[in-house]
Structures are given as structure tokens and as C-alpha cells.
C-alpha positions as CSV (number, residue, x, y, z in Angstrom):
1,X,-39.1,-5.4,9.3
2,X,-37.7,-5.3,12.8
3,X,-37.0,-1.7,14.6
4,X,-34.7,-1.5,17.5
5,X,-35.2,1.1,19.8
6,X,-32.0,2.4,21.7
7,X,-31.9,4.3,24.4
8,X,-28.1,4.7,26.1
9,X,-27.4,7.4,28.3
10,X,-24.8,7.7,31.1
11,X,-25.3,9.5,34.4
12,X,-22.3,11.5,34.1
13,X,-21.2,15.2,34.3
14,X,-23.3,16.6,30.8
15,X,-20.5,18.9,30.7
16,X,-17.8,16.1,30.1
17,X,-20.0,14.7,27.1
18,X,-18.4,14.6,23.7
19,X,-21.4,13.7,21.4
20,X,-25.5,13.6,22.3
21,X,-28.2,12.1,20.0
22,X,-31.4,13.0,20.6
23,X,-34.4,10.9,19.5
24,X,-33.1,10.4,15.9
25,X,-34.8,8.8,13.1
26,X,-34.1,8.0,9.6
27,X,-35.8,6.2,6.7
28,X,-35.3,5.9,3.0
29,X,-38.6,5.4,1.8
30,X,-40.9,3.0,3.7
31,X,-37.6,0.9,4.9
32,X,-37.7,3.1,8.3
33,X,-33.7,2.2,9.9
34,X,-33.1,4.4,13.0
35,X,-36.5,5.3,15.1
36,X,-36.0,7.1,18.3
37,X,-32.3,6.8,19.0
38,X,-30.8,8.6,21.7
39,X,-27.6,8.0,23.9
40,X,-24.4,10.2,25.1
41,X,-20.6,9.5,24.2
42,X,-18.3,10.3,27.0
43,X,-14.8,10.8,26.8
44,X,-13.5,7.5,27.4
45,X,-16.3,5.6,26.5
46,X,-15.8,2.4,23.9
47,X,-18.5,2.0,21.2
48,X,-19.2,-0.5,18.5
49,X,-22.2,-1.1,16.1
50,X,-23.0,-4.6,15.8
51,X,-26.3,-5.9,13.4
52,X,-27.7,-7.4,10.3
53,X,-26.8,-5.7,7.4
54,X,-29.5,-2.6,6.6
55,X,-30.5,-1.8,10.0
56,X,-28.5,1.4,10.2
57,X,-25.3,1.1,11.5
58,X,-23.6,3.7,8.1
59,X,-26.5,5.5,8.2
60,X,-26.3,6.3,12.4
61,X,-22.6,6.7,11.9
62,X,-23.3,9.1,8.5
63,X,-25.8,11.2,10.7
64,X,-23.0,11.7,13.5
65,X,-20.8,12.7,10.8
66,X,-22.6,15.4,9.6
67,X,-22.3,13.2,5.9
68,X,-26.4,12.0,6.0
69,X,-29.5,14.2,7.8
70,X,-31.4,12.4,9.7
71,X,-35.6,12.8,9.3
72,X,-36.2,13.8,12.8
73,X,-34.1,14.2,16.2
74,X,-30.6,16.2,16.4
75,X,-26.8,15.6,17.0
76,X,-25.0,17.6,19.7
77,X,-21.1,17.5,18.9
78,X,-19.3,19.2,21.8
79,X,-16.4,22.1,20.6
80,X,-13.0,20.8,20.0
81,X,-14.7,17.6,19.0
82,X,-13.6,16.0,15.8
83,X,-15.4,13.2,14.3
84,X,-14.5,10.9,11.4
85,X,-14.7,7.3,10.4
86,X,-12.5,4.3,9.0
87,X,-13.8,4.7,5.6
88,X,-14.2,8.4,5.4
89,X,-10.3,8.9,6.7
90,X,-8.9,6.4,4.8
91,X,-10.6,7.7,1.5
92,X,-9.4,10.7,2.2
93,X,-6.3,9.9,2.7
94,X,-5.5,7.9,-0.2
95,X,-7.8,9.8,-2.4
96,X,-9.5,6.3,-3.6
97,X,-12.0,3.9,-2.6
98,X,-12.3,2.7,0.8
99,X,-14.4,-0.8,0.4
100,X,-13.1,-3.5,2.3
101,X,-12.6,-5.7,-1.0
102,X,-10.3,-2.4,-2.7
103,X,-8.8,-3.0,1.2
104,X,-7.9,-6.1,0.8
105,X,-6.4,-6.6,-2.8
106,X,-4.0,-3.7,-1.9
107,X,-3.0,-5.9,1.1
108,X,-2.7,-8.9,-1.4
109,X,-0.5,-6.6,-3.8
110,X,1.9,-5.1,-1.2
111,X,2.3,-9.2,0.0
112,X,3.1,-10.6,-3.4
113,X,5.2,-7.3,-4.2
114,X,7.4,-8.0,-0.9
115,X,8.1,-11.4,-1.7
116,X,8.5,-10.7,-5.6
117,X,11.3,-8.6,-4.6
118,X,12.8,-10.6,-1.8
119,X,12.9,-13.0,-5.0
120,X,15.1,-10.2,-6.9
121,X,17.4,-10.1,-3.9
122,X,18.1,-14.5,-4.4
123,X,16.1,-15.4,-1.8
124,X,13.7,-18.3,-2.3
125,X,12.1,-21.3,-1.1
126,X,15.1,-22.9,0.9
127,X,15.4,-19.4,2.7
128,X,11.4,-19.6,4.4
129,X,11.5,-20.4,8.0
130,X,9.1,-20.5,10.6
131,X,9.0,-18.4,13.5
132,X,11.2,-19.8,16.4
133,X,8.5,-20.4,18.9
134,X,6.8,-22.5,15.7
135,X,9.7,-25.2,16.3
136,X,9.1,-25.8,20.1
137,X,6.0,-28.0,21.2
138,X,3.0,-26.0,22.3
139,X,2.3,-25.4,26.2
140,X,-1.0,-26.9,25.4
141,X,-3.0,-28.9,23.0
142,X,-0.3,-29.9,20.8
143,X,0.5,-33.6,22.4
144,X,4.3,-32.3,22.2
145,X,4.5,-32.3,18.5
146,X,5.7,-29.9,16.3
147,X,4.4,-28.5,13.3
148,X,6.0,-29.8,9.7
149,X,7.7,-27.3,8.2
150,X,7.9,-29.2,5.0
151,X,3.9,-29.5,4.5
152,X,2.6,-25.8,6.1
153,X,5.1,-24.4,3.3
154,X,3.6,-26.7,0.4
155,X,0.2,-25.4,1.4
156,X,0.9,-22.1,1.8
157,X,2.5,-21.6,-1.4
158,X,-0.7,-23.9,-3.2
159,X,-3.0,-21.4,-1.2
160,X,-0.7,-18.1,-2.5
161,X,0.0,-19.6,-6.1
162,X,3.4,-19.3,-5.7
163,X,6.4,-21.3,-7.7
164,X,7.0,-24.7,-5.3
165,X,10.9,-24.5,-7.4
166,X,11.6,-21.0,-7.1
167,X,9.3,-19.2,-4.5
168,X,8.0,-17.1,-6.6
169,X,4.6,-16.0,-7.1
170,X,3.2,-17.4,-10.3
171,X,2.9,-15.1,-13.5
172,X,-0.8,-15.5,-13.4
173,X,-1.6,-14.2,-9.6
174,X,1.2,-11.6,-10.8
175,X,-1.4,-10.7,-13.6
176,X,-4.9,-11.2,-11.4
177,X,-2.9,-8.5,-9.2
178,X,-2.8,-5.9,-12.1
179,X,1.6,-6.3,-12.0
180,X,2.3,-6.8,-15.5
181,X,5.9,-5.2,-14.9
182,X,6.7,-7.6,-11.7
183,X,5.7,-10.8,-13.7
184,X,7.7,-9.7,-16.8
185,X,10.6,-8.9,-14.6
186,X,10.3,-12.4,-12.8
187,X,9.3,-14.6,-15.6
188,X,10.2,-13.2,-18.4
């Protein structure tokens, strides 16, 4: 097991800071994830967490939170100050998961929705364009051609598992997707 130690703090006004960590650790068990962390968020400032999963990226952000105690060490969360993260917000928000895959297959859905009812409204296969600036060699790196509209749309729909004839996505990513109603109303 490797430990990193952090220690970031800005020489700035103390007054101006918006959240202080002092010397926090955490372990669950004998799998020890935050030892001795300390650093100072200022208003302005631009943080990201970047590591191997397990090393204590949640759990730092759970402990700033309020959401997970840390074993030793304290949090200092100026007034006025609200804290909150992606998944927390979004959960709470939607009032269901907030996993990247739950993320993702709603993304997938809301797609395969849009284009099942653009296919309602008559439009289909003959009606897909590509962007404008698609159409004009590139400024660079292209050797002045331009892409073929006829193969990046016979991929895409292989890679979307839509109809090549109609556009349409097929019954069966209609049914992976949990739309029963959509592919009954499209296929029959």
C-alpha cells in the first residue's frame, strides 16, 4: 500500500479562505486512505482529484461534505459556504441513482427517444446530414479530402443498431433500453 501525503496551502489573506483541512486521516480497517492531509481552498481556486482507484478521492470529498468523519484532523467550512458534489446534487435532484453507468443509459435513452420520434414526424435516413463545416476540407491533416457521408452514416447506424431502410432504431436496442411502448409504436 502506497500513502501520499499532501500538504497544499496558499499564502493568502486566511480571512478570504472558503474551506481548511487540517491534518486529516481516514481508514477503513487496516486499508489506511487519507494520512495527514491538510491544504486551504480559496475563493477562485480550481481543484481536481486525480488517482488510482481506492486511494481516497470519495472518501476526502465525503469528509468535506460533512457525508463521512474522518478518524483524525478537522474541516473548517467558512459561513455562507455551501458545499456539494456531482453525485450528491444530481441524486438529489432526480431522487435516483447517480452512478456514471445509470448516467449514461439515461443519455443513451433520451438519444434513441429523440430520433424515435423524429422518426414519427417522417424523417429518416435520406434526411441525416452532416454538419456544414464536415463538407469542407480540413485546415489541416486532412490532405484536402472530405469525409464520405455515405460510409460515416453506415457505421454510425451499425454502431447505434439502428434500421439502414428506415432510420430507425432497431426493436431490440428499443427493448435493451427498457421502451417497450416506443418499439411497439415503431415496429409494431
Amino acid at each position: 500500500m502506497r500513502l501520499v501525503r499532501c500538504a497544499l496551502v496558499h499564502q493568502r489573506d486566511l480571512a478570504a479562505m472558503l474551506i481548511t483541512l487540517s491534518s486529516l486521516s481516514k481508514a477503513y480497517g487496516d486499508h489506511q486512505v487519507l494520512r495527514d492531509v491538510t491544504f486551504t481552498m480559496h475563493p477562485g481556486d480550481k481543484w481536481g482529484l486525480v488517482g488510482a482507484n481506492g486511494v481516497g478521492k470519495s472518501t476526502l470529498v465525503k469528509i468535506i461534505t460533512g457525508e463521512v468523519e474522518p478518524d483524525a484532523g478537522s474541516v473548517q467550512v467558512s459561513a455562507g459556504v455551501e458545499v456539494g458534489y456531482l453525485p450528491q446534487m444530481l441524486a438529489a435532484a432526480t431522487g435516483g441513482p447517480s452512478d456514471l453507468e445509470h448516467w449514461l443509459r439515461a443519455g443513451e435513452r433520451a438519444f434513441v427517444l429523440k430520433r424515435a420520434f423524429n422518426n414519427r414526424l417522417g424523417i429518416r435516413r435520406g434526411h441525416d446530414r452532416l454538419p456544414e463545416r464536415l463538407l469542407r476540407p480540413m485546415a489541416n491533416g486532412s490532405g484536402g479530402r472530405v469525409p464520405r457521408m455515405d460510409i460515416l452514416l453506415r457505421e454510425f447506424y451499425r454502431e447505434r443498431d439502428w434500421d439502414w431502410d428506415t432510420g430507425q432504431p432497431s426493436r431490440e436496442s428499443l427493448l435493451s433500453l427498457g421502451l417497450e411502448d416506443v418499439a411497439g409504436d415503431l415496429w409494431g
